[in-house]
C-alpha positions as CSV (number, residue, x, y, z in Angstrom):
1,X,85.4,93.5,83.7
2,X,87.0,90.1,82.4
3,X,90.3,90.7,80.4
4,X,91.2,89.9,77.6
5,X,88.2,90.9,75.6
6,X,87.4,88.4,73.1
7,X,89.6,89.0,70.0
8,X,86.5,88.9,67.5
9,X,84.7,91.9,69.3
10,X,87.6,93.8,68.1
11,X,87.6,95.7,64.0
12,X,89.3,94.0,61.0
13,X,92.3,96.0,61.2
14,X,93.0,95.3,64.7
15,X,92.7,91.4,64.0
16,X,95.4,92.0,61.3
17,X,98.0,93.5,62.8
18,X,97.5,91.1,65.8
19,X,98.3,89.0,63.0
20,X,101.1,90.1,61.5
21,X,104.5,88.7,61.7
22,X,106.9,88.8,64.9
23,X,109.3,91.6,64.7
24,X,106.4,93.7,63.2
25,X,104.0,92.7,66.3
26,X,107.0,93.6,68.5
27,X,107.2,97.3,67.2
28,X,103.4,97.2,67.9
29,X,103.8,96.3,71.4
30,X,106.4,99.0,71.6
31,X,103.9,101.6,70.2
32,X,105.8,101.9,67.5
33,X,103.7,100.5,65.0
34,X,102.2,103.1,61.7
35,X,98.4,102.6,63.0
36,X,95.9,104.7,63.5
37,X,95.8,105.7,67.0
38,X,92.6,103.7,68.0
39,X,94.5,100.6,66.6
40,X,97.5,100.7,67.7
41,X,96.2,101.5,71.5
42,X,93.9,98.3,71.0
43,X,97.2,96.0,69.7
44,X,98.9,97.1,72.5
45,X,95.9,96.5,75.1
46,X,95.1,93.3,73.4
47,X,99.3,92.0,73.3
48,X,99.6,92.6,77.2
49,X,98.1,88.9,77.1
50,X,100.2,87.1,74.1
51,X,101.3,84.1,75.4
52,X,104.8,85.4,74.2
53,X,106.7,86.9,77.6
54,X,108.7,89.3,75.6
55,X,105.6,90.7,73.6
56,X,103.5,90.7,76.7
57,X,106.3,92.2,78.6
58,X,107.0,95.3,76.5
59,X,103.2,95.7,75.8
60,X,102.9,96.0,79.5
61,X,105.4,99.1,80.2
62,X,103.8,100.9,76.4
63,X,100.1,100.5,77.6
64,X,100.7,102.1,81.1
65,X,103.1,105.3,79.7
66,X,101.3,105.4,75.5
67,X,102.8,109.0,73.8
68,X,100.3,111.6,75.2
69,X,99.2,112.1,71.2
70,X,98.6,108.5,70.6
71,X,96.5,108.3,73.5
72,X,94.7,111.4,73.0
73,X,94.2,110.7,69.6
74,X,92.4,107.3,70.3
75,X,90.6,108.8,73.2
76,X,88.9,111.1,70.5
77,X,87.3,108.2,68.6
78,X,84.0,106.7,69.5
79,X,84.7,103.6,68.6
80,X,87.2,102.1,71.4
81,X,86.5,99.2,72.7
82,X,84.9,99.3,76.3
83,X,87.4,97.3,77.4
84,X,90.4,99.0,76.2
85,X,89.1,101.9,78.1
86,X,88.3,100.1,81.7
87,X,92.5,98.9,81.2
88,X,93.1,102.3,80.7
89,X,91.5,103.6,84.0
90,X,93.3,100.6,85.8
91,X,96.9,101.2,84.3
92,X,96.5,105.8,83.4
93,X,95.8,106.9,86.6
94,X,98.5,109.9,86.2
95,X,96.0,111.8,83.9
96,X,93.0,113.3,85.5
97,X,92.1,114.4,81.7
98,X,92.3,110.9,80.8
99,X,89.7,109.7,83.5
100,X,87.5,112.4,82.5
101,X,87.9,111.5,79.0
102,X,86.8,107.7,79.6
103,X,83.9,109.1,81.7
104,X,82.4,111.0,78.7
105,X,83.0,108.6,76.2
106,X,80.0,106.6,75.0
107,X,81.6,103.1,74.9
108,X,82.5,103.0,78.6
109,X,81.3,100.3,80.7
110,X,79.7,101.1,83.8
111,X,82.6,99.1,85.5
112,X,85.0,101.6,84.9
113,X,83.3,104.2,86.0
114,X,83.1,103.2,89.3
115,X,86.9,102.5,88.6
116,X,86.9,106.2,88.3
117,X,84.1,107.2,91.2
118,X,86.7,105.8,94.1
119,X,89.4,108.2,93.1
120,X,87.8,111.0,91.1
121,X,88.3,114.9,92.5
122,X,85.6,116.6,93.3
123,X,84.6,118.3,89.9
124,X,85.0,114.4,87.7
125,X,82.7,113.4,90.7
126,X,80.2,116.2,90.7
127,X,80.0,115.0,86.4
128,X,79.7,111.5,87.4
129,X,76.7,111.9,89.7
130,X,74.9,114.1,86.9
131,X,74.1,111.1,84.3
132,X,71.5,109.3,86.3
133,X,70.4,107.1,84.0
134,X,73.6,105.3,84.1
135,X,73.4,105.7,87.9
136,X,70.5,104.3,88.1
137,X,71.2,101.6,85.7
138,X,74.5,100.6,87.7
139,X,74.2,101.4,91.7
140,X,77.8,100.5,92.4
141,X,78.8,104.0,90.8
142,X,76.6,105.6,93.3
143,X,78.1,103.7,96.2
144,X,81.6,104.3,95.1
145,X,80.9,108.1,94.8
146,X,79.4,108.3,98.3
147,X,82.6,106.4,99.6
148,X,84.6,108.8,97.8
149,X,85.7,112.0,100.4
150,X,85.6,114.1,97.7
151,X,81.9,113.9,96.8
152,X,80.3,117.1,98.2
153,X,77.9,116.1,100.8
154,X,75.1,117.4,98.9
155,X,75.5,115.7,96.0
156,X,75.9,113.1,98.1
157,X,72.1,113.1,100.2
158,X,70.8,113.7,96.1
159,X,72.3,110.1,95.0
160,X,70.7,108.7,97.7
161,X,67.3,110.2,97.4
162,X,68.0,109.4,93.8
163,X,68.1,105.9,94.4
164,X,65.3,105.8,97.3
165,X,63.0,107.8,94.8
166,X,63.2,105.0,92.2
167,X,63.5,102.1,94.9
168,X,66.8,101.4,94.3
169,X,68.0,100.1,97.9
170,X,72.1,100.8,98.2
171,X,74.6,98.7,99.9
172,X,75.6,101.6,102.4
173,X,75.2,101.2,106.5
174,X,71.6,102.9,107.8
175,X,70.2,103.7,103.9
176,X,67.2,103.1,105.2
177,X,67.4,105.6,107.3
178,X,69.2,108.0,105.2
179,X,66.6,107.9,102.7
180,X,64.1,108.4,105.2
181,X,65.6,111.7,106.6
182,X,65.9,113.0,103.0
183,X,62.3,112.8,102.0
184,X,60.8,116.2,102.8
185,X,64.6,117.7,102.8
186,X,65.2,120.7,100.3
187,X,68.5,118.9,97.8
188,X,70.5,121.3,96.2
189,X,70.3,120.9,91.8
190,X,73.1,119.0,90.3
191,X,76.1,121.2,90.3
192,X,75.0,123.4,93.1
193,X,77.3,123.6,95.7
194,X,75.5,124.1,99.4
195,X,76.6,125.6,103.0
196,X,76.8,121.9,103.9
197,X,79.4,120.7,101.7
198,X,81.9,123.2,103.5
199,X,80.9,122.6,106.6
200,X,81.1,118.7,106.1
201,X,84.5,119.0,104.5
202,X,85.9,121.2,107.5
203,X,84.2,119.0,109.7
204,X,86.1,116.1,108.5
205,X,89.6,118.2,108.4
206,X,89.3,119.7,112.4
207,X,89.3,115.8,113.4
208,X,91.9,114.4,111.4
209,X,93.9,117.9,112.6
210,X,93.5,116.4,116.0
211,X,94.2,112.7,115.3
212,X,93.8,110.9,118.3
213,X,94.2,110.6,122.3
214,X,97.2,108.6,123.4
215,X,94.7,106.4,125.2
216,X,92.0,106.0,122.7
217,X,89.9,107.4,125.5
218,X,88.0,110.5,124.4
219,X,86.5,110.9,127.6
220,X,87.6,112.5,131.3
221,X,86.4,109.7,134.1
222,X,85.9,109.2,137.6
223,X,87.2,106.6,139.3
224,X,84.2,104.4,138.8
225,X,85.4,104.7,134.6
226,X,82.1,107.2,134.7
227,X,82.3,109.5,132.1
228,X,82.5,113.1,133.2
229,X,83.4,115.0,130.2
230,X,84.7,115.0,126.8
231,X,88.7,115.3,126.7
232,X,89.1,119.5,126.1
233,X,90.4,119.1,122.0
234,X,87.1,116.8,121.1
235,X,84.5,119.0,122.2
236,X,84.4,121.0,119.0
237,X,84.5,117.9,117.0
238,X,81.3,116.6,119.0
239,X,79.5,119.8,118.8
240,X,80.0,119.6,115.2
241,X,78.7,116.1,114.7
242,X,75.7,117.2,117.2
243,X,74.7,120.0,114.8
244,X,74.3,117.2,111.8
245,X,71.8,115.2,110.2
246,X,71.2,111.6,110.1
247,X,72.8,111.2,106.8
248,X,76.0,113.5,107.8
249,X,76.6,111.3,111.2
250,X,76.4,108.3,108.6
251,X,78.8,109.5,106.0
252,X,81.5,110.8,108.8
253,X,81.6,108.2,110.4
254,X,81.9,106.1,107.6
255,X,84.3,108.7,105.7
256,X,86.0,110.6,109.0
257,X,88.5,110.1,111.7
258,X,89.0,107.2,114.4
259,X,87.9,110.0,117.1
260,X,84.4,110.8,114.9
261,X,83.9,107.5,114.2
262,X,84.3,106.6,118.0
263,X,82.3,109.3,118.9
264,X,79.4,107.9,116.5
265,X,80.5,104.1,117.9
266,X,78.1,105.8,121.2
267,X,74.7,107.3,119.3
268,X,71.8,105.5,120.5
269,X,70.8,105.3,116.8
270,X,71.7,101.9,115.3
271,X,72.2,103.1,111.9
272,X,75.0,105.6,112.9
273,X,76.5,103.3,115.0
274,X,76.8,100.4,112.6
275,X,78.2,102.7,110.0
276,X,81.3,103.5,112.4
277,X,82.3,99.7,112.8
278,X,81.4,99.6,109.3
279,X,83.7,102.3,108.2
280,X,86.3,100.6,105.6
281,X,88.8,102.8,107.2
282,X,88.1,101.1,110.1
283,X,91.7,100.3,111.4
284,X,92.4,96.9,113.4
285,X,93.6,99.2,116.9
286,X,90.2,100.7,116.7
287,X,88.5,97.5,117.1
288,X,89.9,96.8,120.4
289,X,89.3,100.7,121.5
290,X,85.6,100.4,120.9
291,X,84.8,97.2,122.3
292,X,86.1,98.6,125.1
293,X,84.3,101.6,125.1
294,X,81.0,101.2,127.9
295,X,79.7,103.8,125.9
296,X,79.6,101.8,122.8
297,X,76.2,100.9,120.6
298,X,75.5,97.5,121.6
299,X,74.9,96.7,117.9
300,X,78.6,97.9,117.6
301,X,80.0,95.5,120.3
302,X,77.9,92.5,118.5
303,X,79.9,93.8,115.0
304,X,82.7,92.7,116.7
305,X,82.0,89.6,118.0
306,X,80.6,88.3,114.5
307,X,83.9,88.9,112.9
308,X,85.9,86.0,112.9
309,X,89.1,87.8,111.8
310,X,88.7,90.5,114.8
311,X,88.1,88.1,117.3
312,X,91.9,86.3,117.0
313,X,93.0,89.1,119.4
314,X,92.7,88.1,122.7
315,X,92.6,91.7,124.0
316,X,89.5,92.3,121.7
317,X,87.8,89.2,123.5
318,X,89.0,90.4,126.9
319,X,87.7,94.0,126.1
320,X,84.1,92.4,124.7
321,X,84.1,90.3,127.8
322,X,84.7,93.2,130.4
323,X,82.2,95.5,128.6
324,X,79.2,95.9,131.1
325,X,77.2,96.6,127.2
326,X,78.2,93.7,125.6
327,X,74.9,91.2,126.0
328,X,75.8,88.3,128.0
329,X,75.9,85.5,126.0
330,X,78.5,87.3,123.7
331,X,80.8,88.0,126.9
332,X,80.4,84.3,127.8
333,X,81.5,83.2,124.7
334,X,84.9,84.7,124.6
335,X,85.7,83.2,128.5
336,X,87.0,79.8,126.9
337,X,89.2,81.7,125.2
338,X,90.8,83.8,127.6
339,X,94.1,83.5,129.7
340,X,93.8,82.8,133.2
341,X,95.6,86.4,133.8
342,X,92.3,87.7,132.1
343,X,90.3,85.3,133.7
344,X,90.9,86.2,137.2
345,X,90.8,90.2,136.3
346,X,86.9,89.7,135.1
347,X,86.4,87.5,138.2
348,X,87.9,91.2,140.6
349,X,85.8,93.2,138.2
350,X,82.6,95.0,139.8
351,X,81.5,96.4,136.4
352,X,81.2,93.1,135.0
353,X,78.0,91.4,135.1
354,X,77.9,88.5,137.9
355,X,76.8,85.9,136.0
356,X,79.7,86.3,133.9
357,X,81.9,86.9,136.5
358,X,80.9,83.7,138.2
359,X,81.5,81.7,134.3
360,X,85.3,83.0,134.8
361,X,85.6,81.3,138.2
362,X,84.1,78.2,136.9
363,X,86.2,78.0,133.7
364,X,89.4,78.9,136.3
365,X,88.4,76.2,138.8
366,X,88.4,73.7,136.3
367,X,91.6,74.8,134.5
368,X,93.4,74.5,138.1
369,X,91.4,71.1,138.9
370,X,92.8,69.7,135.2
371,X,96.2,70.4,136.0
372,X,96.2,69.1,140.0
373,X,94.5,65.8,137.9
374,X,97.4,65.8,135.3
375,X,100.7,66.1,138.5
């Protein structure tokens, strides 16, 4: 939402006192003003933007910390402007009451309300997702709420049959897919809580309990860098993700830890895959970790190499380049960027493919060529 609001979408009295002269505008940025409530909470919104410093200034520190009963007071009327509430949920976020005051009141825009979905507790959420007209109406609520841990999972799977059912397609990795495993499922009713929504969140807790391997490596290998098991601690959090759903594996490993989300890095189904290098808690160490990983999704090594941003580490080129998964013309595009040192360890490596092994001698040869030319 654009901020200010336009002055003339706010009521007579508000215009007034906006008008009024200095010292008497300065008690009103200091909430100190006698206005109604619903006024005074609007001067104060509205001279956070005065041109004046020392009026904006001091409306500033009153908006984010207003008297509990001025606040409640204008909370309570119906007539608040929209954007005096979506400033509110940007600069009150010490009052869950308040957030679940803006949510229920008639003038809020859906803007802040998905303000609200990213950091609501699990009951403000579970209210949220029951008005589905104004879900359906505005999709980024729905999307905020699913990227919101607190959301039970089963209310979760509803949104997005929800949205599927009236062909509302959401900006979340594998919906298609989702929606598809949810269309003969049995969805709990709003407010319902299911079997799933424990195990999901206790899912969730056992990996972050764990954290991760020193390594990165989740797995025990030969030699040969075979896999031969799963590391001892991460074979309840595997057995866990095997006993899930489609749309479970999606949300963990979009919501979950680095070790679920590497562990999902290796399904053979794309959609699960994607959503793990899609994860916005995706941190930058992980990058390197799974395009390293030979048991990585080749959609997820082809993630990497499209982001610009990921590929200014050299190791995460080296890594992509070395990976027996990543397709060939992807490894050959990082070998002009790669040291000599890396060079010569793809050129020794038997798990890389030859023809790209054979690209790292050429590039080498000419590099040393170049610089005999150059004596």
């Amino acid at each position: 939402m654009i901020h200010p609001a336009p002055l003339d979408s706010f009521s007579a009295p508000v215009q007034k006192a906006l008008a009024a002269p200095g010292p008497l505008r300065m008690m009103a940025a200091r909430g100190m003003a006698p206005l109604p409530p619903p006024t005074l909470v609007s001067v104060v919104y509205l001279t956070q933007f005065d041109a004046d410093e020392s009026l904006a200034s001091a409306a500033k520190a009153t908006f984010a910390k207003l008297p509990p009963p001025v606040l409640d007071a204008a909370l309570s009327t119906a007539d608040l402007h929209a954007a005096v509430l979506d400033a509110l949920a940007i600069a009150v976020t010490h009052r869950r009451d308040v957030d679940e005051r803006i949510v229920k009141h008639p003038a809020a825009a859906s803007e802040t309300i998905v303000t609200i979905a990213r950091r609501a507790d699990e009951p403000l959420c579970e209210l949220i997702a029951t008005n589905e007209q104004r879900l359906l109406s505005h999709k980024e609520i729905i999307e905020a709420l699913y990227l919101n841990d607190r959301l039970r999972m089963s209310t979760a799977d509803r949104l997005c049959e929800l949205a599927a059912r009236n062909g509302i397609e959401l900006d979340i990795p594998g919906f298609a897919d989702i929606a598809k495993s949810l269309e003969n499922a049995l969805i709990p009713e709003p407010g319902e809580e299911s079997p799933v929504d424990e195990m999901f969140r206790t899912a969730i807790e056992e990996a972050e309990a764990l954290g991760d391997t020193h390594d990165g490596d989740l797995f025990e290998r030969d030699e040969l860098g075979e896999v031969k098991s799963l590391k001892g601690s991460f074979e309840k959090v595997a057995k866990r993700i095997a006993d899930m759903t489609i749309s479970e594996k999606i949300r963990v490993a979009m919501l979950g830890s680095a070790s679920q989300r590497r562990l999902l890095a290796c399904s053979p189904v794309r959609s699960i895959a994607e959503a793990a290098i899609k994860s916005p808690r995706l941190q930058p160490d992980e990058v390197q970790k799974l395009a390293m990983l030979p048991e990585a999704n080749e959609e997820v090594l082809r993630s990497i190499s499209r982001r610009g941003d990921w590929l200014k580490s050299s190791r995460t080129r080296f890594y992509l380049a070395r990976n027996p998964k990543t397709p060939q013309n992807i490894a050959i595009a990082q070998l002009g960027h790669l040291s000599e040192f890396d060079l010569k360890a793809l050129e020794k490596a038997r798990t890389v493919p030859f023809q790209v092994r054979n690209i790292a001698k050429q590039i080498l040869d000419k590099r040393t060529e170049k610089r005999s030319t150059n004596k």
